[in-house]
C-alpha positions in Angstrom: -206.4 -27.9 93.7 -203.8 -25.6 96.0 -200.1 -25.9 95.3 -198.4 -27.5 97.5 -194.9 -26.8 98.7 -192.9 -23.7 99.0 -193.9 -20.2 96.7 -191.9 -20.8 92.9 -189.8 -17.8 94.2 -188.1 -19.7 97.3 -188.0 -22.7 95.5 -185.6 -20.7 93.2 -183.6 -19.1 95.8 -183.4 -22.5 97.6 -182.5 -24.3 94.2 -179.6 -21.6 93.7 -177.8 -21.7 97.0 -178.3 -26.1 96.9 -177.0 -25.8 93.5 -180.4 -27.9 92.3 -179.8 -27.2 89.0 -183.2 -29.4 87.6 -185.1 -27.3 89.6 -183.5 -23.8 88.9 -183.9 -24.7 85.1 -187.9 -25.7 85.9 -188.5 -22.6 87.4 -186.7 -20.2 84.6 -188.7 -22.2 82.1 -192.2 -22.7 83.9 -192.0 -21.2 87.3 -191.5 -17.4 85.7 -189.0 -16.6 86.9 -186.2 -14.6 85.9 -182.5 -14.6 86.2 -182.6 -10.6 86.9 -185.3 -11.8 90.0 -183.8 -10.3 93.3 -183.8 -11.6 96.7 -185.1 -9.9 100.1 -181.8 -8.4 100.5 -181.6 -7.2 97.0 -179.1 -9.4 94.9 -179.8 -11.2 91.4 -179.7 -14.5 91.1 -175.8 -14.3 89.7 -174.9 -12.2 92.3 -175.4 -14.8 94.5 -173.9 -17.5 92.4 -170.9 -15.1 92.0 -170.6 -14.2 95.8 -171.0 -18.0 96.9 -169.4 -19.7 94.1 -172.1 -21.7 93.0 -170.4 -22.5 89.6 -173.0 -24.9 88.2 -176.4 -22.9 89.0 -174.4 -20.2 87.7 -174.0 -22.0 84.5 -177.6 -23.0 84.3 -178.5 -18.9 84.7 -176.2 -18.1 81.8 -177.4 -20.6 79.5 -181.1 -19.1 80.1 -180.0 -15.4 79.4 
């Protein structure tokens, strides 16, 4: 059966920049991927969380490390 829904690697960006924090901690554990995972433009995950101030999926990458 095909996924459906968006590639595991958007639904991490997305989940980061919503501050979806039950879905950023899904894909870490199951979805592969990684907290050093980079975007098109080239930042990390915490990058982003630092530059944007998302506090709590910032907290959720930090656990995982």
């Amino acid at each position: 059966m095909p996924r459906k829904g968006p590639p595991v690697r958007t639904q991490f960006f997305n989940s980061i920049k919503e501050q979806k924090c039950d879905t950023l901690r899904w894909c870490l554990r199951h979805g592969g991927q990684s907290v050093r995972a980079e975007d098109d433009a080239g930042r990390t995950a915490t990058q982003i969380c630092a530059q944007q101030g998302f506090a709590d999926a910032l907290e959720v990458l930090l656990d995982h490390t």
